[in-house]
Jmol script that loads the backbone (N, CA, C; Angstrom):
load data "model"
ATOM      1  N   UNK A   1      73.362 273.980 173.612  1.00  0.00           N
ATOM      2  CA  UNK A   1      74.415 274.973 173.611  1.00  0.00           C
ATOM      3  C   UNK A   1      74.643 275.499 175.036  1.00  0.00           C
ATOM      4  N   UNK A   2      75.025 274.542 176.196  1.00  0.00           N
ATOM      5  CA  UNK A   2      75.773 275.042 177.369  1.00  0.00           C
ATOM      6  C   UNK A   2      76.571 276.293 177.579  1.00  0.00           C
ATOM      7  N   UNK A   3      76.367 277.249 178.621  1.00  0.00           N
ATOM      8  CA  UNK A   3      77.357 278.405 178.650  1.00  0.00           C
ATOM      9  C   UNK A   3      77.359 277.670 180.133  1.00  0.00           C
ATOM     10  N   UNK A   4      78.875 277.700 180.351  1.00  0.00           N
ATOM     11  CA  UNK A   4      79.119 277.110 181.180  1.00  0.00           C
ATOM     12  C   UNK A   4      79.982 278.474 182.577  1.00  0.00           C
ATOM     13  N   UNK A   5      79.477 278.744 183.118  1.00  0.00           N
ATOM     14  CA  UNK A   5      79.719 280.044 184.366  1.00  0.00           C
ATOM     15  C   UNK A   5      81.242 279.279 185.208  1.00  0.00           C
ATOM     16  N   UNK A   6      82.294 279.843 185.039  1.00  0.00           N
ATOM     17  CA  UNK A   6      83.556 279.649 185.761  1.00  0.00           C
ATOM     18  C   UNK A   6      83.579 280.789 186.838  1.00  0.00           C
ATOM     19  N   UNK A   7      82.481 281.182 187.366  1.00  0.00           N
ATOM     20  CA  UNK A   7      82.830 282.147 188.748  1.00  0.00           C
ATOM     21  C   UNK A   7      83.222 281.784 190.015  1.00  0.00           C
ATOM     22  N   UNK A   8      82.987 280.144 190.288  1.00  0.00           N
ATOM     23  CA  UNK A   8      84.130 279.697 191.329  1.00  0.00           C
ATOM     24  C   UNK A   8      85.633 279.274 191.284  1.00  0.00           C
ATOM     25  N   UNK A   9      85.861 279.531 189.596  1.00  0.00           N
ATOM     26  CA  UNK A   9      87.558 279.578 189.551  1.00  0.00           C
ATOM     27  C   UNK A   9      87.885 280.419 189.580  1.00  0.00           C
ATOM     28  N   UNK A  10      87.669 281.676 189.251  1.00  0.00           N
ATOM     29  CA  UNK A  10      87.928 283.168 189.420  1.00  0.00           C
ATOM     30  C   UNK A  10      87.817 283.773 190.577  1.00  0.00           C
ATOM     31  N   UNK A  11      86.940 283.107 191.442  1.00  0.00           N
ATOM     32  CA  UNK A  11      86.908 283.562 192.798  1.00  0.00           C
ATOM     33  C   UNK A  11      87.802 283.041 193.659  1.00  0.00           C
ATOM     34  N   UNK A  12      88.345 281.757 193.231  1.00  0.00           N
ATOM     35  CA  UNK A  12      89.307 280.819 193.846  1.00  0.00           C
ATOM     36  C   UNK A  12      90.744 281.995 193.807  1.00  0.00           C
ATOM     37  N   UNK A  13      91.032 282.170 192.175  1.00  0.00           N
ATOM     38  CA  UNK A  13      92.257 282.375 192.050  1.00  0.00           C
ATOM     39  C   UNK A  13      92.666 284.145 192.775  1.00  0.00           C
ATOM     40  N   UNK A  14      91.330 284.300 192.814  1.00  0.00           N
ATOM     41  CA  UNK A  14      91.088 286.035 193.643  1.00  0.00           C
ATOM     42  C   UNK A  14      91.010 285.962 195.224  1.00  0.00           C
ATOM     43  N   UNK A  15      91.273 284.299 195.364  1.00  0.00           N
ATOM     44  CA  UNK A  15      90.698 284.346 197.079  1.00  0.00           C
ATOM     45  C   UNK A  15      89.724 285.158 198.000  1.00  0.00           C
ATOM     46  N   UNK A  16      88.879 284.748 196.943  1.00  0.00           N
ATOM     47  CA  UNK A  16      88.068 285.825 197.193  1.00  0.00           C
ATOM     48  C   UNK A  16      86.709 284.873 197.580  1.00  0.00           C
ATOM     49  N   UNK A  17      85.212 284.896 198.591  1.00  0.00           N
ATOM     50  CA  UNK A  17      83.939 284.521 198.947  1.00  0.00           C
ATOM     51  C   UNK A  17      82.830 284.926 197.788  1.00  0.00           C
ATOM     52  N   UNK A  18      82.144 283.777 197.859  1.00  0.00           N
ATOM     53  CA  UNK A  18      80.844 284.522 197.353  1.00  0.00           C
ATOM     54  C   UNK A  18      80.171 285.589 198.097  1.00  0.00           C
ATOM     55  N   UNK A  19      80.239 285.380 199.312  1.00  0.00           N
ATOM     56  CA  UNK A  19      79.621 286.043 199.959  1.00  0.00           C
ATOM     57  C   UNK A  19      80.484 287.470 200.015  1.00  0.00           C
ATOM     58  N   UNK A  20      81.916 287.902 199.911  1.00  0.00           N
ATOM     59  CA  UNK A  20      82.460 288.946 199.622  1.00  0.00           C
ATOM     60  C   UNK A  20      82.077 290.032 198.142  1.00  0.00           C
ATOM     61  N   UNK A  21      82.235 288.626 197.236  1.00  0.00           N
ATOM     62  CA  UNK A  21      81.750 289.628 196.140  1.00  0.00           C
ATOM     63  C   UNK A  21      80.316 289.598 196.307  1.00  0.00           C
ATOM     64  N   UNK A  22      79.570 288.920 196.535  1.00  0.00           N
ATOM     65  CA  UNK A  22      77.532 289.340 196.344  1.00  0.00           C
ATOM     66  C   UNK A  22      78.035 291.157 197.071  1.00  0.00           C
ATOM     67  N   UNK A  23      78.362 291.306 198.284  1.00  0.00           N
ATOM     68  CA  UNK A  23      78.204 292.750 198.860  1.00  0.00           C
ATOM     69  C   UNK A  23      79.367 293.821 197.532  1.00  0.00           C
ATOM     70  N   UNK A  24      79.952 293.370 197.009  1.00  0.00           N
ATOM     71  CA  UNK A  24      80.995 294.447 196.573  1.00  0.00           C
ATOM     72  C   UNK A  24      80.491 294.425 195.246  1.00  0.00           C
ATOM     73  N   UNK A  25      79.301 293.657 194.613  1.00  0.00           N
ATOM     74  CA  UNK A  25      78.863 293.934 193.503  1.00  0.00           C
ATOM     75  C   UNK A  25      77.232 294.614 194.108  1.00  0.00           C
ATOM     76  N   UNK A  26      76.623 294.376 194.781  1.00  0.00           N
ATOM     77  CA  UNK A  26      75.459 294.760 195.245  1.00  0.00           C
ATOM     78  C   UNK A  26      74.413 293.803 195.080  1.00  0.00           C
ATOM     79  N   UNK A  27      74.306 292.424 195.013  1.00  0.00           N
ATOM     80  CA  UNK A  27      73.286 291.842 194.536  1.00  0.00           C
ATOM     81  C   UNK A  27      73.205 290.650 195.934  1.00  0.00           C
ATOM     82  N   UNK A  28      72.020 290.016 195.601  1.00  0.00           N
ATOM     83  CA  UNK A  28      72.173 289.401 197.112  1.00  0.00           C
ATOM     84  C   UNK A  28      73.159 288.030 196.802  1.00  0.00           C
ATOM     85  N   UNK A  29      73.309 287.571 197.907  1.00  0.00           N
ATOM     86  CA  UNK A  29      73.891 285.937 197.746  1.00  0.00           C
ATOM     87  C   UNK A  29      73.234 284.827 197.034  1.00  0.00           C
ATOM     88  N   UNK A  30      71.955 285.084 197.339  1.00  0.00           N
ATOM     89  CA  UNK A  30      70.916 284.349 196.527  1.00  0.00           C
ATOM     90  C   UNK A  30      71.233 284.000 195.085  1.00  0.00           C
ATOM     91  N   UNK A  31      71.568 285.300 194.595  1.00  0.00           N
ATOM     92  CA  UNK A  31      71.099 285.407 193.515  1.00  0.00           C
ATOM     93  C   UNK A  31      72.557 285.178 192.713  1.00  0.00           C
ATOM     94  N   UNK A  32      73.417 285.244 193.656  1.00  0.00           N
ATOM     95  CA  UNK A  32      75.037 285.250 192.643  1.00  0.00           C
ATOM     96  C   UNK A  32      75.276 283.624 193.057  1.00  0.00           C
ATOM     97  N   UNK A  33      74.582 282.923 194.000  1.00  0.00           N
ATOM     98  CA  UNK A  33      74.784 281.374 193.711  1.00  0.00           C
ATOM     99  C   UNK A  33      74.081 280.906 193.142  1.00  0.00           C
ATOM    100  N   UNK A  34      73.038 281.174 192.714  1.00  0.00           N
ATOM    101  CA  UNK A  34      72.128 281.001 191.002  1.00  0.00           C
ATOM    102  C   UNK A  34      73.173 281.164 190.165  1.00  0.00           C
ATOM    103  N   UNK A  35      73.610 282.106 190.028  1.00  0.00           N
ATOM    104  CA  UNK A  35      75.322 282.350 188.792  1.00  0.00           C
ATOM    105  C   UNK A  35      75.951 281.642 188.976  1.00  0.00           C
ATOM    106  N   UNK A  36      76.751 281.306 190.279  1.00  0.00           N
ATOM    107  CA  UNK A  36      77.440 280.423 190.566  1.00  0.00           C
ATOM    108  C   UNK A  36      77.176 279.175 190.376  1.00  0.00           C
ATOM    109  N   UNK A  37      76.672 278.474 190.076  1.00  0.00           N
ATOM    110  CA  UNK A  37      75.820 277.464 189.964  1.00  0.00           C
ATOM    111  C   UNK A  37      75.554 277.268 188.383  1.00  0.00           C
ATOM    112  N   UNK A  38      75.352 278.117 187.403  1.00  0.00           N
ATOM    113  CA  UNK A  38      74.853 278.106 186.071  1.00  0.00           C
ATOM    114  C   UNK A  38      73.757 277.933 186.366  1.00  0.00           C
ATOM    115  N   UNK A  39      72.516 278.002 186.760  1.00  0.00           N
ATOM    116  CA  UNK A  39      71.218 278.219 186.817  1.00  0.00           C
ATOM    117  C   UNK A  39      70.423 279.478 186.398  1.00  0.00           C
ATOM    118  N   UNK A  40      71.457 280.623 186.131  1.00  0.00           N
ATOM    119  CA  UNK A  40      70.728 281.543 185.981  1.00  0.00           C
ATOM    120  C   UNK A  40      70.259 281.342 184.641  1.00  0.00           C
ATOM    121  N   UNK A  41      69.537 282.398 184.097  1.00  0.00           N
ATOM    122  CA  UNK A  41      68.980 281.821 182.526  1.00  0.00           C
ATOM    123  C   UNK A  41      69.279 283.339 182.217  1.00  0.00           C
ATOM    124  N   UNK A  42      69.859 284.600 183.058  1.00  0.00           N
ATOM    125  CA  UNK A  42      70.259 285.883 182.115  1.00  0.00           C
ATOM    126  C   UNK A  42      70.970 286.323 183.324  1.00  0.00           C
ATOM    127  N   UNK A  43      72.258 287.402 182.827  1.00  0.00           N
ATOM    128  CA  UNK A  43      72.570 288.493 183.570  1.00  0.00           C
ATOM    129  C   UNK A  43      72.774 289.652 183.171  1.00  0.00           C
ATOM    130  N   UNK A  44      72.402 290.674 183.919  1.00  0.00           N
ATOM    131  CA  UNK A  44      72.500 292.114 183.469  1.00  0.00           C
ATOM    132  C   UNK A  44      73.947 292.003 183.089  1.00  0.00           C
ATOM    133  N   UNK A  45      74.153 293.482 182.103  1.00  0.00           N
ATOM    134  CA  UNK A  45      75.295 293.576 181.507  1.00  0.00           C
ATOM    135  C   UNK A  45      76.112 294.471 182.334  1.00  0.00           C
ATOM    136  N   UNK A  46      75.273 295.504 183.194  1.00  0.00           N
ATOM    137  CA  UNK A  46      75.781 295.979 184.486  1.00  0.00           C
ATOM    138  C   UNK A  46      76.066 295.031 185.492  1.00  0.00           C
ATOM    139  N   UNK A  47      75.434 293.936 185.987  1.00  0.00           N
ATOM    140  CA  UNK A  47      75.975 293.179 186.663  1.00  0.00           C
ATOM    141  C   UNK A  47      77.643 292.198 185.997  1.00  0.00           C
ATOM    142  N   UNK A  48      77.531 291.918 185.320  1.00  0.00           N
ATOM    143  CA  UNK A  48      78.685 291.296 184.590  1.00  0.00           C
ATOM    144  C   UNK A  48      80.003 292.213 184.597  1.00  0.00           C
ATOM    145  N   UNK A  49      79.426 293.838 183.976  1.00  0.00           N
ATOM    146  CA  UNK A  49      80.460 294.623 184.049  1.00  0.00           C
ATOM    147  C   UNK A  49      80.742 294.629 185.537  1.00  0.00           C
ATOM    148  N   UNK A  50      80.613 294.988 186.688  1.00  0.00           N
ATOM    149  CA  UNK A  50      80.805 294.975 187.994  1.00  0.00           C
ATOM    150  C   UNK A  50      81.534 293.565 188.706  1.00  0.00           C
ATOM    151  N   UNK A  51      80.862 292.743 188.517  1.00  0.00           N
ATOM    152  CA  UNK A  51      81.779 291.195 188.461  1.00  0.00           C
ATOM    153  C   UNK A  51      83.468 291.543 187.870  1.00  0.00           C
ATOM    154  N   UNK A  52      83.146 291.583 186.635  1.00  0.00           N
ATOM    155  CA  UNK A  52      84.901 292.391 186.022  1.00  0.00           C
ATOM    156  C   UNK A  52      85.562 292.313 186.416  1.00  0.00           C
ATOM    157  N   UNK A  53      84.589 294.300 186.684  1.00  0.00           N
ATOM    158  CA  UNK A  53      85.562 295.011 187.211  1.00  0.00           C
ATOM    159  C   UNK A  53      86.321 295.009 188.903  1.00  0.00           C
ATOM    160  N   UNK A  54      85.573 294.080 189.466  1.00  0.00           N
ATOM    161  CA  UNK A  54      86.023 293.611 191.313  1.00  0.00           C
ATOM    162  C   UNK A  54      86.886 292.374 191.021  1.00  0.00           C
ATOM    163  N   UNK A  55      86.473 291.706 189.633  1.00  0.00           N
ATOM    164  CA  UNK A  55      87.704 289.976 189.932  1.00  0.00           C
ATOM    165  C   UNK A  55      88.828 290.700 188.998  1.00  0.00           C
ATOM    166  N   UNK A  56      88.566 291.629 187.886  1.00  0.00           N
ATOM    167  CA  UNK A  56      89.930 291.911 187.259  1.00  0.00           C
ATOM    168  C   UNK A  56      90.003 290.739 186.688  1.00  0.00           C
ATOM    169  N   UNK A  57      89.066 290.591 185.812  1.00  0.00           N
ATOM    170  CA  UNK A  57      88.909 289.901 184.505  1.00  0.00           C
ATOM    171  C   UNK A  57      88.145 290.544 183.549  1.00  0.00           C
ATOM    172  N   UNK A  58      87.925 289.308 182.725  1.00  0.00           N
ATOM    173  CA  UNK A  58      87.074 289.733 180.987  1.00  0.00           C
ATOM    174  C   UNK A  58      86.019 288.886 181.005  1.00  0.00           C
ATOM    175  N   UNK A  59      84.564 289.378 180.691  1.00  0.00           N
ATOM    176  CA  UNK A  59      83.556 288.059 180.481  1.00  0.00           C
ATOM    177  C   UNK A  59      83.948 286.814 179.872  1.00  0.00           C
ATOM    178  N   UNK A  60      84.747 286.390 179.242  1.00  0.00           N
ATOM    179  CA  UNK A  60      85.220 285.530 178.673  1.00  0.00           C
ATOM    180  C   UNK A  60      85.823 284.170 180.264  1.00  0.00           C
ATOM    181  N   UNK A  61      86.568 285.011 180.369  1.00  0.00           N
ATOM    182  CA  UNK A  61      86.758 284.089 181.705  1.00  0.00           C
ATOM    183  C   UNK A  61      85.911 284.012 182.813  1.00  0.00           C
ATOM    184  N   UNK A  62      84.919 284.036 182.519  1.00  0.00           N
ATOM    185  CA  UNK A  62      83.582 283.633 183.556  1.00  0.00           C
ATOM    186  C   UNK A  62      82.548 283.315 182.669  1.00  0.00           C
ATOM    187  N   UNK A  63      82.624 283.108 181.473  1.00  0.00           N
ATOM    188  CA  UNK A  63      81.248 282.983 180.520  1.00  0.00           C
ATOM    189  C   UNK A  63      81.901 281.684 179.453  1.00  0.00           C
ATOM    190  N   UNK A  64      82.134 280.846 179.834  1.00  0.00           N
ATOM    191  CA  UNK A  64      82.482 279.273 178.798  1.00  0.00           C
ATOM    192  C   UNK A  64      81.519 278.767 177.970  1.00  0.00           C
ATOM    193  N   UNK A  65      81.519 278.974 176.667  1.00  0.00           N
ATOM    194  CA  UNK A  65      80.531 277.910 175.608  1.00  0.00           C
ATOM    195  C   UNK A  65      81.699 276.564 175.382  1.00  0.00           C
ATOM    196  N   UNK A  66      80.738 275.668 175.635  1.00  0.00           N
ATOM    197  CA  UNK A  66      80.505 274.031 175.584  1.00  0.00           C
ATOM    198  C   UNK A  66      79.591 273.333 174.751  1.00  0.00           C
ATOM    199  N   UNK A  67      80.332 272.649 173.540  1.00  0.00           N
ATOM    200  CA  UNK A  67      79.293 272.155 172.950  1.00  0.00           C
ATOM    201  C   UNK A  67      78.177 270.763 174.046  1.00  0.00           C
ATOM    202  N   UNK A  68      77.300 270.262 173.469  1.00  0.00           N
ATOM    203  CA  UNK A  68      76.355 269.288 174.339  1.00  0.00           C
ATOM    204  C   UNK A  68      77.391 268.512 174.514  1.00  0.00           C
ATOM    205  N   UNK A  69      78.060 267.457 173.343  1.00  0.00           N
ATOM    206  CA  UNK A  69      78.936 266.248 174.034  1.00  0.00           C
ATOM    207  C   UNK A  69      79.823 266.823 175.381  1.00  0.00           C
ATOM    208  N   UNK A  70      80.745 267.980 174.839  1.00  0.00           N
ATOM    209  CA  UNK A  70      81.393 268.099 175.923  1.00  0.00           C
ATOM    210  C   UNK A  70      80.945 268.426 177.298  1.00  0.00           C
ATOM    211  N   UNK A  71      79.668 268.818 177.257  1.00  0.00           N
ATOM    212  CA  UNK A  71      79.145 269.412 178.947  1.00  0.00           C
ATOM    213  C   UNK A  71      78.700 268.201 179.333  1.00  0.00           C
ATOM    214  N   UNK A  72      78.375 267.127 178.539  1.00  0.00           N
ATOM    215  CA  UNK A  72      77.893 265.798 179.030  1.00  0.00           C
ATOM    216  C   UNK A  72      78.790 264.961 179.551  1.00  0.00           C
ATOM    217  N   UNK A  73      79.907 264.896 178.457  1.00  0.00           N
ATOM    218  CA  UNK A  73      81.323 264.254 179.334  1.00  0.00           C
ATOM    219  C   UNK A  73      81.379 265.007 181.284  1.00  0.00           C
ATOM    220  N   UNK A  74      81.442 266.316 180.628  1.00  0.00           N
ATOM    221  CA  UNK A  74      82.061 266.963 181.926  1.00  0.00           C
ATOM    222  C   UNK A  74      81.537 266.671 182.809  1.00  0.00           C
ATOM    223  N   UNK A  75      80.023 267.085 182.910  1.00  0.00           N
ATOM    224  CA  UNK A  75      78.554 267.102 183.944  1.00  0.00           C
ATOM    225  C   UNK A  75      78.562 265.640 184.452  1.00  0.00           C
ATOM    226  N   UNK A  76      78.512 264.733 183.037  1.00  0.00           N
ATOM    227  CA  UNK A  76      78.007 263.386 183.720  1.00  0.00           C
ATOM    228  C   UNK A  76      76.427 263.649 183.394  1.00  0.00           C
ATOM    229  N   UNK A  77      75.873 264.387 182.539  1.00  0.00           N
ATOM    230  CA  UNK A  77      74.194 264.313 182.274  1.00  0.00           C
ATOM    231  C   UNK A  77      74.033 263.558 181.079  1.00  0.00           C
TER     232      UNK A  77
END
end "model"
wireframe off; spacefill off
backbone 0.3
color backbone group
């Protein structure tokens, strides 16, 4: 059950850096290209709300469920 993290299309369409939002949410870079990436394995719900509320979106558009076939097509795993 893949959740698949779209925070480099949202950042795209916001023209916006990782490295802009890590400082305007407060967390390091480190740790928001772990997100960026889908590697993380949790995020605070304060962190998520803050993400939001700086891209002016809804968790939904940064939080994608993928069944296995389809993340396998996609991924290539």
């Amino acid at each position: 059950m893949p959740i698949v993290v779209n925070l480099d299309i949202m950042l795209a369409r916001r023209k916006m850096s990782l490295t802009e939002l890590s400082e305007k949410v407060g967390i390091t870079i480190a740790n928001m290209s772990i997100l960026k990436s889908g590697k993380a394995k949790a995020i605070r719900f304060s962190t998520l709300e803050e993400i939001c509320r700086i891209l002016e979106c809804q968790p939904g558009d940064l939080l994608e469920y993928m069944d296995e076939p389809s993340y396998e097509k996609l991924f290539h795993k």
